[in-house]
Jmol script that loads the backbone (N, CA, C; Angstrom):
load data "model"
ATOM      1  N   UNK A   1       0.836  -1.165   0.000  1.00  0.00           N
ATOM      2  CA  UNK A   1       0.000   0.000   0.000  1.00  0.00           C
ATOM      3  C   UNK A   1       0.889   1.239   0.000  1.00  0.00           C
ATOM      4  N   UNK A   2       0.047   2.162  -0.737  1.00  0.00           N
ATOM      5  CA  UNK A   2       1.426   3.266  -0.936  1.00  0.00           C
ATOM      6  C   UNK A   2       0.925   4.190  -0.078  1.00  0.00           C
ATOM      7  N   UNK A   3       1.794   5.244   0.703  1.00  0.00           N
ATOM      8  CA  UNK A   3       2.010   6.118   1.578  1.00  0.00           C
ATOM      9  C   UNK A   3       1.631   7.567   1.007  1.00  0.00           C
ATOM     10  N   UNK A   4       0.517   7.983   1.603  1.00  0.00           N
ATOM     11  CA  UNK A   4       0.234   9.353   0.928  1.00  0.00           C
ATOM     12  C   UNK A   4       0.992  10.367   1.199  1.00  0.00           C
ATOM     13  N   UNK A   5       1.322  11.523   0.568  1.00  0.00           N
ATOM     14  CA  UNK A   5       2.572  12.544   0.727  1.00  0.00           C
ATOM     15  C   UNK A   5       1.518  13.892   0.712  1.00  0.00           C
ATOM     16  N   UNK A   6       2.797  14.608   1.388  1.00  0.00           N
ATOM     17  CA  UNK A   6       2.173  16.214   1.465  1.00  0.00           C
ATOM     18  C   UNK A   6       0.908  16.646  -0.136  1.00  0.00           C
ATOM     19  N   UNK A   7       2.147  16.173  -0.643  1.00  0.00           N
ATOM     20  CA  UNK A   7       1.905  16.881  -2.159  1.00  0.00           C
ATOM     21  C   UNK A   7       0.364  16.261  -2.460  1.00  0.00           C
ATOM     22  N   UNK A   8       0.006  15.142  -2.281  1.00  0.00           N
ATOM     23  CA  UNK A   8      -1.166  14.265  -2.601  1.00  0.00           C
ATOM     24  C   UNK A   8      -2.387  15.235  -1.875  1.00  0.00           C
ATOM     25  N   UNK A   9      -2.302  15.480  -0.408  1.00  0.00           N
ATOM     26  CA  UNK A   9      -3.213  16.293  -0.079  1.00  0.00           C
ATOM     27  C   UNK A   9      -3.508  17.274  -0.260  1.00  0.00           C
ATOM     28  N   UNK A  10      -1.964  18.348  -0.601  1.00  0.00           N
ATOM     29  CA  UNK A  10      -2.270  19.699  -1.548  1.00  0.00           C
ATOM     30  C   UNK A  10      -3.139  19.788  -2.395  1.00  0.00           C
ATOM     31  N   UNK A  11      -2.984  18.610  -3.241  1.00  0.00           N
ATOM     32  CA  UNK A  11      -3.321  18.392  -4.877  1.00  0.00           C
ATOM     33  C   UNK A  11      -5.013  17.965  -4.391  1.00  0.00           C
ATOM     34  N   UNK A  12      -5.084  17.805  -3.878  1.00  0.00           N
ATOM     35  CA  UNK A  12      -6.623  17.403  -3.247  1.00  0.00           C
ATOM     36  C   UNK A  12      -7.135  18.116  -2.913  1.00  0.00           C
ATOM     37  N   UNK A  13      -6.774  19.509  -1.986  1.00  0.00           N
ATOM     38  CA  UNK A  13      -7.610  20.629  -1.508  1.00  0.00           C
ATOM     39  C   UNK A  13      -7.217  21.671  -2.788  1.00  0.00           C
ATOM     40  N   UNK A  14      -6.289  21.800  -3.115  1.00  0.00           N
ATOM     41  CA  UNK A  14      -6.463  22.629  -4.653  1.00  0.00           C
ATOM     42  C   UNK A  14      -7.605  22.238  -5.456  1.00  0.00           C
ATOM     43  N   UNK A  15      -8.058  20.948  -5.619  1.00  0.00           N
ATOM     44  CA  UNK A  15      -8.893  20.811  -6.745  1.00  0.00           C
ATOM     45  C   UNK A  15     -10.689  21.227  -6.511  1.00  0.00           C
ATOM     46  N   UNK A  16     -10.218  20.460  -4.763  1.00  0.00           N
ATOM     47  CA  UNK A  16     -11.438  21.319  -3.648  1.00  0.00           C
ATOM     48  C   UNK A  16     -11.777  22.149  -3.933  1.00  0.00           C
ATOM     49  N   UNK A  17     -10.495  23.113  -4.086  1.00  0.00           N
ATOM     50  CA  UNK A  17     -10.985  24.453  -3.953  1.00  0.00           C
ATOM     51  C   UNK A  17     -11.248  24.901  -5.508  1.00  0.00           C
ATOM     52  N   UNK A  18     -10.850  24.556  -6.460  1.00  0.00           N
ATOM     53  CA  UNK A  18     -11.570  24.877  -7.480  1.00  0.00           C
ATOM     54  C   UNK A  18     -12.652  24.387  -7.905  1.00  0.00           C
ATOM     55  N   UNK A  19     -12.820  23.871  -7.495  1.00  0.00           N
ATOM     56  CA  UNK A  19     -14.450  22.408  -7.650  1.00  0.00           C
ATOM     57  C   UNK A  19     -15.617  23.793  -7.081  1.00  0.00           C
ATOM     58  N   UNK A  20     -14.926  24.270  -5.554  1.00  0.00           N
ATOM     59  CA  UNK A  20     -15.997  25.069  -5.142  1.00  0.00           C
ATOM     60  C   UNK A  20     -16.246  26.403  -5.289  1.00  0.00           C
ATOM     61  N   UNK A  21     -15.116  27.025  -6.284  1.00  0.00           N
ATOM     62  CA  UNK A  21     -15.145  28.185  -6.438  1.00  0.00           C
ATOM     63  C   UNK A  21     -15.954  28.023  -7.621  1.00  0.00           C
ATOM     64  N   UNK A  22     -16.432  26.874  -8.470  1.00  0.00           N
ATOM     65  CA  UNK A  22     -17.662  27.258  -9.903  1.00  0.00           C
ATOM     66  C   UNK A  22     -18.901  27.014  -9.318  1.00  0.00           C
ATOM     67  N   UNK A  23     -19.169  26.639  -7.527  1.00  0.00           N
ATOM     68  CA  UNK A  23     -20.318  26.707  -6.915  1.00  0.00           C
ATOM     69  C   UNK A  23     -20.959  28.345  -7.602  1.00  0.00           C
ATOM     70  N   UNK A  24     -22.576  28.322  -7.313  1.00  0.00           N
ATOM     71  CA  UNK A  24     -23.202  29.702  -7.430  1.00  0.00           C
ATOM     72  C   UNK A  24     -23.254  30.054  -6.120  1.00  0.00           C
ATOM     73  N   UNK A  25     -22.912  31.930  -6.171  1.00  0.00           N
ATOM     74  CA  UNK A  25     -22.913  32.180  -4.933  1.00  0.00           C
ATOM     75  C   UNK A  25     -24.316  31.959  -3.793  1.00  0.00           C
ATOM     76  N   UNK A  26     -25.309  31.798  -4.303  1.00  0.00           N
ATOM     77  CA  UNK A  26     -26.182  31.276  -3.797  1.00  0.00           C
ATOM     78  C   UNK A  26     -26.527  30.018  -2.616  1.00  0.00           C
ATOM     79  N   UNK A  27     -25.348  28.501  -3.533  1.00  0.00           N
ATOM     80  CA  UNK A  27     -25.256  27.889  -2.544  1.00  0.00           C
ATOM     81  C   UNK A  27     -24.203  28.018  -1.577  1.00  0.00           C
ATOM     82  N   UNK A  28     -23.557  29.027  -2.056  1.00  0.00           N
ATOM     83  CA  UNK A  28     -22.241  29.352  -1.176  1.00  0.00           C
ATOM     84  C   UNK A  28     -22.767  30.282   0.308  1.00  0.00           C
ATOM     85  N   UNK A  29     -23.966  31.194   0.195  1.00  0.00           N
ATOM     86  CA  UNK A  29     -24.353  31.623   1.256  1.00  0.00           C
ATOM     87  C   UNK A  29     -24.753  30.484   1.679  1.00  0.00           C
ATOM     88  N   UNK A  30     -25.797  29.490   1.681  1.00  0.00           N
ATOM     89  CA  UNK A  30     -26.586  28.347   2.082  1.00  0.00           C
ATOM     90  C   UNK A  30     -25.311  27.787   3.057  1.00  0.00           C
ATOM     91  N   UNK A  31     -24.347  27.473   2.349  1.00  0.00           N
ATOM     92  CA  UNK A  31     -23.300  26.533   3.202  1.00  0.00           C
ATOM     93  C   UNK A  31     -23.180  27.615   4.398  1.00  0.00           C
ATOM     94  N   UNK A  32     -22.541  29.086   4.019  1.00  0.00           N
ATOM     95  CA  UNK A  32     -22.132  29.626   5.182  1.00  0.00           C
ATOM     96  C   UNK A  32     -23.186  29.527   6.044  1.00  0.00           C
ATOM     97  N   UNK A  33     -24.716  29.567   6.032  1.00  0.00           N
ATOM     98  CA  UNK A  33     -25.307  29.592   7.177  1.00  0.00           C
ATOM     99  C   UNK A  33     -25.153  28.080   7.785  1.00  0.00           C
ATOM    100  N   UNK A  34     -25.136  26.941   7.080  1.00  0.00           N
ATOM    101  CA  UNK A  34     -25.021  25.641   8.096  1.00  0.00           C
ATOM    102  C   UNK A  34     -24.127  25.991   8.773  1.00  0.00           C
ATOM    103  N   UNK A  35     -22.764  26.417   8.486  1.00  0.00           N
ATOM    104  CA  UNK A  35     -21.849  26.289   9.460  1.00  0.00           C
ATOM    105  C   UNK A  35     -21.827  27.114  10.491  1.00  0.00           C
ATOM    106  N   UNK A  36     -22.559  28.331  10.062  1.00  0.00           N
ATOM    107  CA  UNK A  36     -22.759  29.063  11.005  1.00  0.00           C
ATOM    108  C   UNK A  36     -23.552  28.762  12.350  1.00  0.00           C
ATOM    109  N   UNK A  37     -24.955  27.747  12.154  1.00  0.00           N
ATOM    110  CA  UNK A  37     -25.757  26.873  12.668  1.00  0.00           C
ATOM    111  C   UNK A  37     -24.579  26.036  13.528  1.00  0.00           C
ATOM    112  N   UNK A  38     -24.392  24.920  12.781  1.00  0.00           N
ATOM    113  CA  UNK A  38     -23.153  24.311  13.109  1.00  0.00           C
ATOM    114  C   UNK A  38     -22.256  24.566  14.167  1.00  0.00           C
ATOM    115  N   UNK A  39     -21.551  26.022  14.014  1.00  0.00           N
ATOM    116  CA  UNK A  39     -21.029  26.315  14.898  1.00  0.00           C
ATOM    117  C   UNK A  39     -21.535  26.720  16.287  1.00  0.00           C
ATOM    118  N   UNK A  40     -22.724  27.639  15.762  1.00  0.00           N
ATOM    119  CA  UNK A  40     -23.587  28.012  17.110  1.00  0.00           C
ATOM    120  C   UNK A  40     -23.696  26.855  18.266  1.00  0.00           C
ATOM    121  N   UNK A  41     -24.348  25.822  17.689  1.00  0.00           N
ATOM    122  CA  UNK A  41     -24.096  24.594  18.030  1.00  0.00           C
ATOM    123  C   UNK A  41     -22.820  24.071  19.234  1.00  0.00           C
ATOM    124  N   UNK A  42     -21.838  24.191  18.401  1.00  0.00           N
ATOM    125  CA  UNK A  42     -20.661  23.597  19.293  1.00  0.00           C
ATOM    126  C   UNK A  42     -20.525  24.747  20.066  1.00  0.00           C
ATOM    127  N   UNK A  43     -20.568  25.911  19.839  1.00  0.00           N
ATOM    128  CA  UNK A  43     -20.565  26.684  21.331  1.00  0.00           C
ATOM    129  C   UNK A  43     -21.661  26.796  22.530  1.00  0.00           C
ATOM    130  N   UNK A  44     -22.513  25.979  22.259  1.00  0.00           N
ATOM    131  CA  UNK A  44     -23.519  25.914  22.910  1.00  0.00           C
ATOM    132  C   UNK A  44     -22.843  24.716  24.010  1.00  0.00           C
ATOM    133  N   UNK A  45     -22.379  23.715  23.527  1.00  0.00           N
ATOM    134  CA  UNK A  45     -21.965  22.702  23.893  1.00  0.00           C
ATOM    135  C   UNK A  45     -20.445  22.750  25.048  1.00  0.00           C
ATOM    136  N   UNK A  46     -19.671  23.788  24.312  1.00  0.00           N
ATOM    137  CA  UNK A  46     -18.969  23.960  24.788  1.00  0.00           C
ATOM    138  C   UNK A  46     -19.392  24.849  26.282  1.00  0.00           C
ATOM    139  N   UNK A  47     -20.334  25.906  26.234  1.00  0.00           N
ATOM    140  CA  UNK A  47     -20.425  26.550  27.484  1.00  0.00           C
ATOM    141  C   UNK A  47     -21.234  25.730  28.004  1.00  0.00           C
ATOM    142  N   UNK A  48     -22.249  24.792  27.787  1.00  0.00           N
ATOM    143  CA  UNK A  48     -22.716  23.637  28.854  1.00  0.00           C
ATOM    144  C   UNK A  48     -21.307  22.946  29.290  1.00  0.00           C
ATOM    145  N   UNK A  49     -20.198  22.045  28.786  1.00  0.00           N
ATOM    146  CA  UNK A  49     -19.178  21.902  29.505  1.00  0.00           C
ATOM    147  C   UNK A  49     -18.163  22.511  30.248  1.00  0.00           C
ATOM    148  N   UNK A  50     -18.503  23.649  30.087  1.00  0.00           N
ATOM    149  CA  UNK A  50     -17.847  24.966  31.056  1.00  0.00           C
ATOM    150  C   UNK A  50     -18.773  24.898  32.327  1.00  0.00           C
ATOM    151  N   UNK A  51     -20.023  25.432  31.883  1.00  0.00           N
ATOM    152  CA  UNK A  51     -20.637  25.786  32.625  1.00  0.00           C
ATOM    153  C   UNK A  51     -21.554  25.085  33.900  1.00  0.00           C
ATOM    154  N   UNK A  52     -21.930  24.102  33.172  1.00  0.00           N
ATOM    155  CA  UNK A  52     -23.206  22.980  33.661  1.00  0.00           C
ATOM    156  C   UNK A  52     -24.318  23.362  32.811  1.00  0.00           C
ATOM    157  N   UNK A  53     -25.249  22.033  32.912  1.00  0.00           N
ATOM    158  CA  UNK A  53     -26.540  22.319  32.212  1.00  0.00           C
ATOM    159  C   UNK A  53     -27.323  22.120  33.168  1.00  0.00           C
ATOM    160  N   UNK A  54     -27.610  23.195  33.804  1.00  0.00           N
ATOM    161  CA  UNK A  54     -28.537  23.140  34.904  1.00  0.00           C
ATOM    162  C   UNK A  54     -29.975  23.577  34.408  1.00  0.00           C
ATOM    163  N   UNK A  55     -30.234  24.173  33.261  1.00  0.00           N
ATOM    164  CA  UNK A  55     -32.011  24.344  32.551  1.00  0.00           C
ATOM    165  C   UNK A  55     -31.391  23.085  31.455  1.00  0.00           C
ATOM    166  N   UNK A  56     -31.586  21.677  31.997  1.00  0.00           N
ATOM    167  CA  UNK A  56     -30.761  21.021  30.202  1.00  0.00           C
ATOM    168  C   UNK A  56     -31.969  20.832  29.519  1.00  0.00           C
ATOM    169  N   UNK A  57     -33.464  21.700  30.097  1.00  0.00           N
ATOM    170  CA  UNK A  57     -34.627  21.562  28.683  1.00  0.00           C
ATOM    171  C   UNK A  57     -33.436  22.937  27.735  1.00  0.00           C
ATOM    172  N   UNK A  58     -33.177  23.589  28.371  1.00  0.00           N
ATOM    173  CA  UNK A  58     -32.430  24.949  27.270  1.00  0.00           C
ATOM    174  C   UNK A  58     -31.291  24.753  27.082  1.00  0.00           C
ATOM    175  N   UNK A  59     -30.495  23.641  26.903  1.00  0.00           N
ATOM    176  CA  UNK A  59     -29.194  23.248  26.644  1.00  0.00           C
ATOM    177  C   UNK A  59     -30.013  22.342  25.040  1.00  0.00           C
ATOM    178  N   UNK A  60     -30.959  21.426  25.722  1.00  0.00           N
ATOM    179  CA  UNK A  60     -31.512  20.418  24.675  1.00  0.00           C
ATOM    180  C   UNK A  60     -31.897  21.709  23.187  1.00  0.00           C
ATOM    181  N   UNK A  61     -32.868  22.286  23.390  1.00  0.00           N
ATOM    182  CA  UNK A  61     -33.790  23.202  23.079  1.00  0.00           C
ATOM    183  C   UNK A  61     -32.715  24.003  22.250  1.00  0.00           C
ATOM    184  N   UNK A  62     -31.483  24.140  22.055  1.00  0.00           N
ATOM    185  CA  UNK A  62     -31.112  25.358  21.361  1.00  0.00           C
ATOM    186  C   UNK A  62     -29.881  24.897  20.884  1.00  0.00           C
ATOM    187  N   UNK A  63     -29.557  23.537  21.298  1.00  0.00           N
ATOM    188  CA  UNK A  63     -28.592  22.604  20.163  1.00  0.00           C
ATOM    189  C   UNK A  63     -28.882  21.887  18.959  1.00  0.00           C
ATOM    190  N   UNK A  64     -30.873  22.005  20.008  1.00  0.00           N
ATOM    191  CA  UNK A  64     -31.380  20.517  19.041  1.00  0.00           C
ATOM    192  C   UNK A  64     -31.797  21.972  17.938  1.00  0.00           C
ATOM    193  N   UNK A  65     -32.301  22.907  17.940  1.00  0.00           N
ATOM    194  CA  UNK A  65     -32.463  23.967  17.194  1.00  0.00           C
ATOM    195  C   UNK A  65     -31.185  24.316  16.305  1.00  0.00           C
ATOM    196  N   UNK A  66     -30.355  24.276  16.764  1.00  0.00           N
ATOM    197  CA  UNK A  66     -29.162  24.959  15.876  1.00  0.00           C
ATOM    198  C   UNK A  66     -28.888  23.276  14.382  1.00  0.00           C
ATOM    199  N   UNK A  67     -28.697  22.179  15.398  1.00  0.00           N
ATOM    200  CA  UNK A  67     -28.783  21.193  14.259  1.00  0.00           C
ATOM    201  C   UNK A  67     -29.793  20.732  13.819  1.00  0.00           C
ATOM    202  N   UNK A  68     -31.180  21.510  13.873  1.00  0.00           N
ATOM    203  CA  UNK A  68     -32.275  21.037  12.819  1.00  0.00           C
ATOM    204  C   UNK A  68     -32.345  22.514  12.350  1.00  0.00           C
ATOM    205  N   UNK A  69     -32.170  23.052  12.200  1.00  0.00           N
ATOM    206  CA  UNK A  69     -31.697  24.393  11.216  1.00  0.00           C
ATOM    207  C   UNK A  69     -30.775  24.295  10.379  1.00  0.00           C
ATOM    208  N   UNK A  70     -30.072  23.028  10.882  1.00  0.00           N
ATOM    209  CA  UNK A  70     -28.731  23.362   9.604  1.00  0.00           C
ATOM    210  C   UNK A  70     -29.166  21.720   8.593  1.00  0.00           C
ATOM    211  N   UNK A  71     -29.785  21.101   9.073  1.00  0.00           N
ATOM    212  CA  UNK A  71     -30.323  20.093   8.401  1.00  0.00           C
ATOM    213  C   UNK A  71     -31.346  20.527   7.573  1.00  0.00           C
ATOM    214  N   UNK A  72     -31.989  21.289   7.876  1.00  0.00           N
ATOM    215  CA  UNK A  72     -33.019  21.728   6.839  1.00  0.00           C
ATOM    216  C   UNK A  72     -32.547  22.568   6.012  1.00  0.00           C
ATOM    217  N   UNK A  73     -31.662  23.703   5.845  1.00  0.00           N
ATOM    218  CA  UNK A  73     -31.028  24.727   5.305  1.00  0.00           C
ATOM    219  C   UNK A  73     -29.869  23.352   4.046  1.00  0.00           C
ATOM    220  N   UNK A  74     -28.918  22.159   4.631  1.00  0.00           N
ATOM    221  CA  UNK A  74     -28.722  21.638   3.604  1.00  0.00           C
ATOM    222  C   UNK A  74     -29.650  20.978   2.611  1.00  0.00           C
ATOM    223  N   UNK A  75     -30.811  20.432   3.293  1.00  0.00           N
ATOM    224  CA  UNK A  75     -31.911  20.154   2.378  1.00  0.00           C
ATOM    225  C   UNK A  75     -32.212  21.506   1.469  1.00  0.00           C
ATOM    226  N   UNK A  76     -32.269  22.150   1.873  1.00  0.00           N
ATOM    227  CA  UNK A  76     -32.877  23.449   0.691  1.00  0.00           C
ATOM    228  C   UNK A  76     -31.187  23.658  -0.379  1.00  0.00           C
ATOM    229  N   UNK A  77     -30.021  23.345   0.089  1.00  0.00           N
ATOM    230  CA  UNK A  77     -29.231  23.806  -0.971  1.00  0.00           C
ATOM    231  C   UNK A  77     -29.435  21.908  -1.488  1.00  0.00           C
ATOM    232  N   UNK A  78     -29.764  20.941  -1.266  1.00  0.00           N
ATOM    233  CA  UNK A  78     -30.004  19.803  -1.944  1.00  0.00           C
ATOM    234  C   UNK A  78     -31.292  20.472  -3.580  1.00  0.00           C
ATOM    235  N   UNK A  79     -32.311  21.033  -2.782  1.00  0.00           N
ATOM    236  CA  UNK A  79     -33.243  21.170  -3.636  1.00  0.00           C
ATOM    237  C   UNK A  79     -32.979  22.195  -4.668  1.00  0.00           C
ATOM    238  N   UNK A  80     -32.111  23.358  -3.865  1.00  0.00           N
ATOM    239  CA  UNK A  80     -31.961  24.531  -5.017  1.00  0.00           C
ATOM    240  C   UNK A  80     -30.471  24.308  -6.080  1.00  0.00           C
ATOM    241  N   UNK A  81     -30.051  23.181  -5.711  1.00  0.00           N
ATOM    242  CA  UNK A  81     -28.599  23.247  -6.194  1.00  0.00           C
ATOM    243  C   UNK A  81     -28.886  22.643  -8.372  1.00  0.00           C
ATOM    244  N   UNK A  82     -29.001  23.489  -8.857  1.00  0.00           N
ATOM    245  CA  UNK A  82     -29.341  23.188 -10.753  1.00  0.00           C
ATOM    246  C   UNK A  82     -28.660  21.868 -10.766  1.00  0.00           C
ATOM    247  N   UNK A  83     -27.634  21.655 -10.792  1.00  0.00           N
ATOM    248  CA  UNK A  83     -27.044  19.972 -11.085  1.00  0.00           C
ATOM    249  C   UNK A  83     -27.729  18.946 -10.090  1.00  0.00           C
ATOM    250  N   UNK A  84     -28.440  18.993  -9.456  1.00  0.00           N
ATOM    251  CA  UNK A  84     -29.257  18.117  -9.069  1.00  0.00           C
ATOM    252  C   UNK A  84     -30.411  17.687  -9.747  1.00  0.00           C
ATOM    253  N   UNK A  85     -30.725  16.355 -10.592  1.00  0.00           N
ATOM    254  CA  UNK A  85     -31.419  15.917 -11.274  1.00  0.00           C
ATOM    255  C   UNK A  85     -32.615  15.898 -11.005  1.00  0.00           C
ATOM    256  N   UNK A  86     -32.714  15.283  -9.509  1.00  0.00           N
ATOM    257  CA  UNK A  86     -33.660  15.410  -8.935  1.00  0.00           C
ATOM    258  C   UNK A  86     -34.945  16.185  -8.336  1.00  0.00           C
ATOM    259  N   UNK A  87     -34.349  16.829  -8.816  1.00  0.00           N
ATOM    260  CA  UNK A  87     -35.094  18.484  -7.963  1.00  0.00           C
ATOM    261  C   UNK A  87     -35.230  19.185  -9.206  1.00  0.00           C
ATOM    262  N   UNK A  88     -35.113  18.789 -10.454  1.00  0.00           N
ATOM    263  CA  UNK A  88     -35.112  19.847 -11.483  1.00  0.00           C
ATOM    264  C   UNK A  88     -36.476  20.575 -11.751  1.00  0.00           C
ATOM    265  N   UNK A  89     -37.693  19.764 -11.814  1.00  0.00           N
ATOM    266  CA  UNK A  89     -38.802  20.785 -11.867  1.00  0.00           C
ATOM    267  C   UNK A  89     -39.579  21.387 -10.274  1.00  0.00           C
ATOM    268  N   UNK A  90     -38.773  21.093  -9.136  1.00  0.00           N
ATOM    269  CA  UNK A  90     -38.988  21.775  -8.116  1.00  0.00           C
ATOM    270  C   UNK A  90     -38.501  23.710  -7.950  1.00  0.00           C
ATOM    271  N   UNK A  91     -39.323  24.482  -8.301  1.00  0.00           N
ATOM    272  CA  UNK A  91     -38.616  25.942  -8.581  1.00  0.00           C
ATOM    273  C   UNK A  91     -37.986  26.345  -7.153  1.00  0.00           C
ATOM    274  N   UNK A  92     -37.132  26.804  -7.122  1.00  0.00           N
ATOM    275  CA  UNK A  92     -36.398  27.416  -5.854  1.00  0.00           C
ATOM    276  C   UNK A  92     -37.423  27.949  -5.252  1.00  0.00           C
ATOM    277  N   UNK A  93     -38.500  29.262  -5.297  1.00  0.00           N
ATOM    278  CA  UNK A  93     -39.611  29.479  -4.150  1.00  0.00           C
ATOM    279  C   UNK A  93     -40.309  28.402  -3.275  1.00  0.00           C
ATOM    280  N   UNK A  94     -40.416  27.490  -4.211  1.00  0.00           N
ATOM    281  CA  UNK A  94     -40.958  26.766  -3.627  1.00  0.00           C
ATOM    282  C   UNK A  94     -40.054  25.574  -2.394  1.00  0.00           C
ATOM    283  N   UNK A  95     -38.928  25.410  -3.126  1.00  0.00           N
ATOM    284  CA  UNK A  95     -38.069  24.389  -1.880  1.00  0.00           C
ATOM    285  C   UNK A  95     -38.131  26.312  -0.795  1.00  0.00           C
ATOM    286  N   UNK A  96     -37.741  27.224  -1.377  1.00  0.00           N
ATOM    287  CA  UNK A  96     -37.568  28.278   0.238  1.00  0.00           C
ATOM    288  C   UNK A  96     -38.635  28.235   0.826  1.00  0.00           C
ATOM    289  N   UNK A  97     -40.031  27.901   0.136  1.00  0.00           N
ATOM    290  CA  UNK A  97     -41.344  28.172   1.515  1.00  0.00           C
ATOM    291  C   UNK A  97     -41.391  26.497   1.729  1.00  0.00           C
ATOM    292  N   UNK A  98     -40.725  25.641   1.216  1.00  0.00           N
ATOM    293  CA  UNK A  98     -40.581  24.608   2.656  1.00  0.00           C
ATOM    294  C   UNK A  98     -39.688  24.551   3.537  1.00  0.00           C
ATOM    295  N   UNK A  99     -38.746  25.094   3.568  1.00  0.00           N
ATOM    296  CA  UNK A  99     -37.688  25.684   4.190  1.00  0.00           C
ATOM    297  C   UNK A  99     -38.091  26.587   5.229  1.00  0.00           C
ATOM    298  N   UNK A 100     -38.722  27.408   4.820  1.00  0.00           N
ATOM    299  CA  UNK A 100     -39.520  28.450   6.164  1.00  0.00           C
ATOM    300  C   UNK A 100     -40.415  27.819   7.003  1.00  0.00           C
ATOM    301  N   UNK A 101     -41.133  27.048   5.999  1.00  0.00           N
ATOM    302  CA  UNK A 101     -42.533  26.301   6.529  1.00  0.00           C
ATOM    303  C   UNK A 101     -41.897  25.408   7.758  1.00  0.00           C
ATOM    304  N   UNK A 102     -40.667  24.779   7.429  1.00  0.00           N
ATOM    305  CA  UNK A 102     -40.610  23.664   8.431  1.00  0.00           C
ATOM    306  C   UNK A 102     -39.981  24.469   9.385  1.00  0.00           C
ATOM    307  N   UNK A 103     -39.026  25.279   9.113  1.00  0.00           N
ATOM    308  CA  UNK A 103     -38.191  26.171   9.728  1.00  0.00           C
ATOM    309  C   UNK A 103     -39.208  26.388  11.301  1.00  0.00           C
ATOM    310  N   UNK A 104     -40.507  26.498  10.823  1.00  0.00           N
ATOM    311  CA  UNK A 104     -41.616  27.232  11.863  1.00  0.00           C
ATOM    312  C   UNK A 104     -41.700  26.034  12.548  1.00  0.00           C
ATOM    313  N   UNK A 105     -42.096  25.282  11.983  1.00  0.00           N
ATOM    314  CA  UNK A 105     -42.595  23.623  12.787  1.00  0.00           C
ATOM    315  C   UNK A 105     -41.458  23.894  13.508  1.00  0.00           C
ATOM    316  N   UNK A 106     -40.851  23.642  13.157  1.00  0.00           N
ATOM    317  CA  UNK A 106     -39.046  22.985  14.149  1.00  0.00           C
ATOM    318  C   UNK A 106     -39.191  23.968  15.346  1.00  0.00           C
ATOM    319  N   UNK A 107     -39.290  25.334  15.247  1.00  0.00           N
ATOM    320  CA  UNK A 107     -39.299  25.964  16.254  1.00  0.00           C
ATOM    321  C   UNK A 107     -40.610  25.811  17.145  1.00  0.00           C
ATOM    322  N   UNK A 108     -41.673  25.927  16.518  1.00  0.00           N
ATOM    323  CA  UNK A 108     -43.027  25.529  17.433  1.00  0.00           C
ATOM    324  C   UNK A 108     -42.234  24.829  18.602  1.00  0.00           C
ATOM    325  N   UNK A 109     -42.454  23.426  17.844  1.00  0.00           N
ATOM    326  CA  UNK A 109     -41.274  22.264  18.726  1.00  0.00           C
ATOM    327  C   UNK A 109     -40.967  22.405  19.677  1.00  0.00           C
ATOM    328  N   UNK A 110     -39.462  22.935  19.599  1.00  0.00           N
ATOM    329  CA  UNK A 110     -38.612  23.846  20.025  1.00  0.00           C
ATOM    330  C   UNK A 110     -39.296  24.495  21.260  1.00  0.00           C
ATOM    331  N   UNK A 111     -39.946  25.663  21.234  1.00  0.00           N
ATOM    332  CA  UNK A 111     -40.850  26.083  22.000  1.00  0.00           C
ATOM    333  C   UNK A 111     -41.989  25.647  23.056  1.00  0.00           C
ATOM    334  N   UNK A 112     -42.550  24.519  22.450  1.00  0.00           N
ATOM    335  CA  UNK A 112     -43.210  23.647  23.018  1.00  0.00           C
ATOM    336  C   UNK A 112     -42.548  22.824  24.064  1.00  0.00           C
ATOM    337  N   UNK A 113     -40.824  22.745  23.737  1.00  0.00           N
ATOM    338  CA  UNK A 113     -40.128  21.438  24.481  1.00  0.00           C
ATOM    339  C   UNK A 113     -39.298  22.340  25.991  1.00  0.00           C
ATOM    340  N   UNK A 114     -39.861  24.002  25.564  1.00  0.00           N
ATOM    341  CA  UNK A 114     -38.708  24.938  26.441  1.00  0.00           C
ATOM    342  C   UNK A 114     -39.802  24.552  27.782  1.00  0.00           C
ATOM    343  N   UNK A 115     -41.041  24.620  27.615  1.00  0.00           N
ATOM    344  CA  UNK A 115     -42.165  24.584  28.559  1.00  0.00           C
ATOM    345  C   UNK A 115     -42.667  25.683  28.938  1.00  0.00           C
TER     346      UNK A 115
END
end "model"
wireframe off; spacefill off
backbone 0.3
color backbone group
């Protein structure tokens, strides 16, 4: 088995990165908000292990929010992304008002679970 080298992984995130620079900026905001989600997320996590989770309905409540926000937000760049076959006669308004639509459910939820 052969031994991968610096150069192999360069050559791998170079191509990365040109692969994602012919993304539309469109799904390029989409990504920044998962991660942004995403991240919210791990800092949430992180100041419950700092801190304690002493309300852990509001530890639950605003992690489980940050990663069903970013699950639904990649579903919408699944639906709006043109090279997806699948989704081709789905028009972008329409994947964004299921995107909002659930967006609401999730929080109802959410809300419902704070008490």
């Amino acid at each position: 088995m052969a031994r991968s080298t610096g150069k192999d992984a360069q050559a791998l995130f170079s191509s990365l990165r040109a692969a994602y620079a012919a993304t539309p900026t469109s799904l390029k905001i989409i990504d920044l908000y998962v991660g942004f989600a995403v991240f919210t997320a791990l800092i949430q996590v992180v100041y419950m292990a700092i801190v304690g989770s002493f309300p852990f309905n509001s530890f639950l409540s605003g992690v489980l929010s940050c990663i069903g926000t970013a699950v639904l937000a990649v579903c919408l760049r699944i639906q709006v992304n043109k090279e997806n076959k699948e989704f081709k006669d789905l028009p972008p308004e329409r994947a964004f008002a299921d995107f909002v639509l659930c967006n609401l459910v999730l929080h109802l939820v959410i809300m419902n679970f704070l008490g």
